[in-house]
N, C-alpha and C positions, 0 to 999 in steps of 0.2 A: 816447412818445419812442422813434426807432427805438436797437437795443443800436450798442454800440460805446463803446471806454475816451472816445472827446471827447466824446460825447452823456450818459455819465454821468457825468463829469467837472463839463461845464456844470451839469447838473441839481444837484448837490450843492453846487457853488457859488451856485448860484442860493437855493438851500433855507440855505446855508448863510449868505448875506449878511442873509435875510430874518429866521433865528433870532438872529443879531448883533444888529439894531436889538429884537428882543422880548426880550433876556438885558439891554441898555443897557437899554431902557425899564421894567424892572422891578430893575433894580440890582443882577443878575446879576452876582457877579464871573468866573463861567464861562459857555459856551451848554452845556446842559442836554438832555434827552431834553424837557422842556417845551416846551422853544424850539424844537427842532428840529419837532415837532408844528407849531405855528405855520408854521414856515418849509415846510412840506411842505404844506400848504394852499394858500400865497398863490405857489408857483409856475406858467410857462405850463402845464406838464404836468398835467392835470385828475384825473391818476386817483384822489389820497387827497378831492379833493373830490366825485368820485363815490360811492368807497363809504362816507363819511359825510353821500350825501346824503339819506337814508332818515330819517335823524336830526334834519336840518334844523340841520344844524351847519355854521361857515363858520369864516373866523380870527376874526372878530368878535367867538362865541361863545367861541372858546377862550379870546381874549385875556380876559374879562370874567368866563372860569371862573377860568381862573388866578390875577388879580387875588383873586377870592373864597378862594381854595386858597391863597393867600398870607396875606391880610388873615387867617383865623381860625387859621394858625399862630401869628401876631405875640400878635392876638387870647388866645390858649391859653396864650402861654409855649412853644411847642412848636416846633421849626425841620420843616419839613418834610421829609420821608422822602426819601431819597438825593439833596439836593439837593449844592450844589456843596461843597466841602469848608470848615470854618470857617476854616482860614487863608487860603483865598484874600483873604479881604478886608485881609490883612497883607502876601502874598507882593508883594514888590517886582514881579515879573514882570508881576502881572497890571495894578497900579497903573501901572507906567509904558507897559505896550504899548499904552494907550486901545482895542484892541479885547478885549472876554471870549476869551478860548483854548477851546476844545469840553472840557468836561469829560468825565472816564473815560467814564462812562454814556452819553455824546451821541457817543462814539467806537464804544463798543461797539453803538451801533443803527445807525450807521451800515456795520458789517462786518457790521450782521446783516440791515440791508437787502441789503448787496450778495451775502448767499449766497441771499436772499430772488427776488432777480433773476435770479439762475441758474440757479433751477427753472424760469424760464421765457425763458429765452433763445431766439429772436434777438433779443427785444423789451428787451431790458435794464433799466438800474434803471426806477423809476417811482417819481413823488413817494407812491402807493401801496403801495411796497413800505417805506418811512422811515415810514410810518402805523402798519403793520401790527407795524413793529421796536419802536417802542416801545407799542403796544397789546399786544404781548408782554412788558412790563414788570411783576412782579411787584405792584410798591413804591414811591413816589418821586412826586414831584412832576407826573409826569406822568399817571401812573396815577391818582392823585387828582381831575387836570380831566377824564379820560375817564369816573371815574364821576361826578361833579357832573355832568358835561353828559347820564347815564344812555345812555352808547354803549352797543351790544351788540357788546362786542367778538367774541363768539362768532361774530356777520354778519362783521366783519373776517377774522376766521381761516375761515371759509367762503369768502369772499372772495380770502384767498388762495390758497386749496387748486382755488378753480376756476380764476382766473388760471394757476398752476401746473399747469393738468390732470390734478388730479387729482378 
């Protein structure tokens, strides 16, 4: 995607509409850095399904990692690691707005995509760069499907460092 604020604009709404329907479909009451994964695959922009395609990973895979990353919390007794906060599923706001709001975490990868895009400008964001933000993730829900599906996130952050020239 060439840079410019309406072309990343578009892109994050696009990525953002996409994590929407994957936060709904798994009973999300926020969108997530998991969701955002998801939604950073299945947009026009190719580049986070380039550098996971070494991996043989698509949304398919995530979606069906995640499902698994969910299913053995429930499984466990255990809620999964920085998911959405437990009041959401009480907070009036989230109940009556019928779409999930971007949780803290799905906020913070997305400022971290966007300083991610600015080592390599004029080219701007890339659905690659929201890949890389939350492959940068400690902890959490997302971080959990990236190692079930055995990424190397180390190829990622290589990945970015070249994108970035450095």
């Amino acid at each position: 995607m060439n840079g410019g604020l309406a072309a990343d604009a578009h892109l994050v709404a696009e990525i953002l509409s996409a994590a929407e329907g994957a936060a709904l479909s798994t009973g999300s009451p926020r969108i997530g850095p998991e969701h955002l994964l998801i939604g950073c695959l299945t947009t026009a922009d190719p580049s986070a399904r380039a550098a996971v395609a070494a991996d043989g990973i698509d949304d398919r895979a995530v979606r069906a990692a995640l499902a698994r990353v969910l299913d053995r919390a429930v499984l466990t007794g255990a809620a999964p690691a920085a998911t959405s906060a437990s009041n959401d599923a009480a907070d009036p706001d989230v109940l009556l707005a019928g779409s999930p709001p971007l949780a803290e975490d799905g906020s913070e990868v997305l400022r971290r995509a966007r300083v991610l895009s600015r080592m390599h400008r004029p080219r701007g964001l890339q659905s690659a760069d929201v890949l890389v933000a939350v492959a940068e993730l400690e902890d959490g829900t997302a971080r959990a499907v990236l190692d079930e599906l055995s990424v190397d996130r180390q190829r990622l952050f290589d990945f970015r460092d070249w994108a970035a020239g450095r």
